[in-house]
N, C-alpha and C positions, 0 to 999 in steps of 0.2 A: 290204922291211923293214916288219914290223907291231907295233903296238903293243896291249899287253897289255888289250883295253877287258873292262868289266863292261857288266852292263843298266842300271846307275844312272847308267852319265857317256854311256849310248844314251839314257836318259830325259828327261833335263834336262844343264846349263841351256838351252843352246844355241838350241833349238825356244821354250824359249817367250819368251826376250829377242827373239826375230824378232817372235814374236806379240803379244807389249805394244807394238813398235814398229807394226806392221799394226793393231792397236786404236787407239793415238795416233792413225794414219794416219784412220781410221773415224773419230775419235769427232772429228777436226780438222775431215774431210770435212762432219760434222754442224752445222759454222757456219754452211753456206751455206742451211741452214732457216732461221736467223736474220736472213738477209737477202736476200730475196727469195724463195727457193726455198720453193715449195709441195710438201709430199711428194706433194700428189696429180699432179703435172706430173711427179714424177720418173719415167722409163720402165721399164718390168719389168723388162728385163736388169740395168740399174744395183742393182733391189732384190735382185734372188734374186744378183747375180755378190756384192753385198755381205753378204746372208745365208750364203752360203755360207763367205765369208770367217769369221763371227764362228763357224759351226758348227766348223771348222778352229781356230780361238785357242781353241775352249771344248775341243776335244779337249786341244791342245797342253798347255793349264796345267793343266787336270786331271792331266797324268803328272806331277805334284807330287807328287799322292795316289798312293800305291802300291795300287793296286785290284787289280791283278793282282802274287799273294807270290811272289816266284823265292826261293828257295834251293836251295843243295846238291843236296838230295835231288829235285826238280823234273825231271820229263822232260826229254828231251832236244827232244821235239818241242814240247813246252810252252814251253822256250826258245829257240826256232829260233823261232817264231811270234810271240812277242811284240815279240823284236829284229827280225824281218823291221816288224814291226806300228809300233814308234815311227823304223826306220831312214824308211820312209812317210810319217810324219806329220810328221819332221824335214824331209825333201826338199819335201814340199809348204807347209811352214812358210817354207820359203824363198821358193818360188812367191807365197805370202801375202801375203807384206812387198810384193814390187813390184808387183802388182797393187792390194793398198789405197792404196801410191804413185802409182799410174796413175790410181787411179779419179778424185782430186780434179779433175785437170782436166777431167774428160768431165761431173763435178756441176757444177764454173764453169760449163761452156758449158752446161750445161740452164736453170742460173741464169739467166745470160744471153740464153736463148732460142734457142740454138743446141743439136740435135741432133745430137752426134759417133757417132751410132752406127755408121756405115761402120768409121770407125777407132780403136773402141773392140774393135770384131770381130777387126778386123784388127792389132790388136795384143795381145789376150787370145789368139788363134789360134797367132801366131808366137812369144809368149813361151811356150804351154805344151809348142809343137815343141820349143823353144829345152833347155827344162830336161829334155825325156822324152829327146832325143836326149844331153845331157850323162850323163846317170842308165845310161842303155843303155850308153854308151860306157863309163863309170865303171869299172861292174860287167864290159865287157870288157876292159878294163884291167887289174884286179885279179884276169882270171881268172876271173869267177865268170860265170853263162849256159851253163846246165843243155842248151839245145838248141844255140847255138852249137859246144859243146864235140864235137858229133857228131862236126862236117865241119870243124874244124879246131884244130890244136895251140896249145900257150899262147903260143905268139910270135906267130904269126897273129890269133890272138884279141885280142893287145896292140895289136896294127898296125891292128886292124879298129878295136880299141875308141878310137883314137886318133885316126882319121882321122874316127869319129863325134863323138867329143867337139870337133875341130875346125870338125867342119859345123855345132855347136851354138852356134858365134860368129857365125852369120848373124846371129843378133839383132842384132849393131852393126850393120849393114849396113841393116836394114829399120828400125830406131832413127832413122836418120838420115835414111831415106826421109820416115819420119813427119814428124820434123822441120821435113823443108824444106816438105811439102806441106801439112800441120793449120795451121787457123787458130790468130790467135795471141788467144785469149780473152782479155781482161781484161789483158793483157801479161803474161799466165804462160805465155807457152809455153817455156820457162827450164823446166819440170816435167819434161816430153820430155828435152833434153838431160840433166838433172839423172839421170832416170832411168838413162839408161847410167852414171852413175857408184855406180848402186845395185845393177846388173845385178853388174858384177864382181866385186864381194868375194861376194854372192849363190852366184853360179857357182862360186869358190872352197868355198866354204863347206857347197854340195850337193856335192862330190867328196868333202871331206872330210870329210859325213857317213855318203858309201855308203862311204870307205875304213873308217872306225870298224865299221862293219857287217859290213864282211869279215873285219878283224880281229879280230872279236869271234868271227864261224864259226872262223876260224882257231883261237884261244885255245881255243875249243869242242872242237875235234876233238885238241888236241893232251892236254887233260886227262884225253877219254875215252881215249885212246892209256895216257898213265900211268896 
């Protein structure tokens, strides 16, 4: 069952309320300058994993601005590319949110004088598995996977795309690993556990914006049809 999407409800809001959340998340982060934390002790990974963050929220709220005009008369590849282009920038808007959620505690413990980098690695590693493996599955779910489609039918490709979206739940699994193992800085390690309950709706929320994506080819090809 698909519903009828345009490029303006692929454009906003969705993407960029993750990403004022992932900025709150940032600019929250930004306290612990205030109290102790010298930016020159903060470690590179921390600076460029949170540059990269804010270059992602300046993309996001920029699709406020209509920089690129769809109408009507608009190619067809011109519209394929653009909805391919923010369905992207929505999925990793999502990736956004939990990582600027994650990063606070790894700035506590630099604060603190502890370097979490092991399991700052190792939890940016497994959650970007976590959502490429969700996204993959998604899109074979809904059929869509231009090279899949060689070597196997749409039921097959459901079955595949399902059992990959299932593997993509490992994240609770290594969540809890962290958990039990990560020191508990400052008594926040409440952050970790907290995290999994940000993962879920997250996870939701990347399915159902590669479904709007498909939906949206769909509506595409049914138009050029009439």
């Amino acid at each position: 069952m698909f519903e009828k999407v345009t490029i303006d409800e692929l454009r906003k809001p969705a993407g960029q309320a993750l990403n004022l959340f992932a900025l709150f998340m940032i600019l929250f982060t930004s306290i612990t300058l205030f109290n102790g934390l010298d930016y020159e002790n903060i470690p590179l990974y921390l600076k460029i994993s949170t540059l990269i963050q804010l270059i992602i929220i300046i993309i996001s709220i920029l699709q406020w601005i209509l920089f690129v005009k769809i109408n009507p008369t608009s190619s067809k590849l011109k519209k394929k590319r653009y909805a391919k282009f923010l369905s992207i920038i929505n999925v990793l808007s999502c990736m956004n949110a939990i990582l600027a959620f994650n990063n606070l505690f790894y700035y506590m413990g630099i604060q603190h004088n502890v370097d979490l980098y092991e399991y700052w690695l190792y939890n940016t590693v497994t959650m970007i598995m976590s959502f490429l493996l969700l996204s993959i599955g998604a899109l074979m779910m809904l059929n869509e996977g231009k090279i899949i489609a060689r070597f196997a039918n749409g039921k097959t490709r459901s079955i595949i795309g399902l059992v990959t979206v299932l593997l993509s739940k490992f994240i609770y699994i290594t969540k809890f690993i962290e958990y039990l193992s990560i020191p508990n800085i400052a008594d926040s390690k409440f952050l970790v556990s907290g995290s999994i309950l940000i993962i879920i709706p997250l996870h939701f929320v990347t399915f159902m914006f590669i479904k709007r994506y498909v939906d949206y080819k769909i509506v595409e090809k049914i138009m050029i049809v009439e």
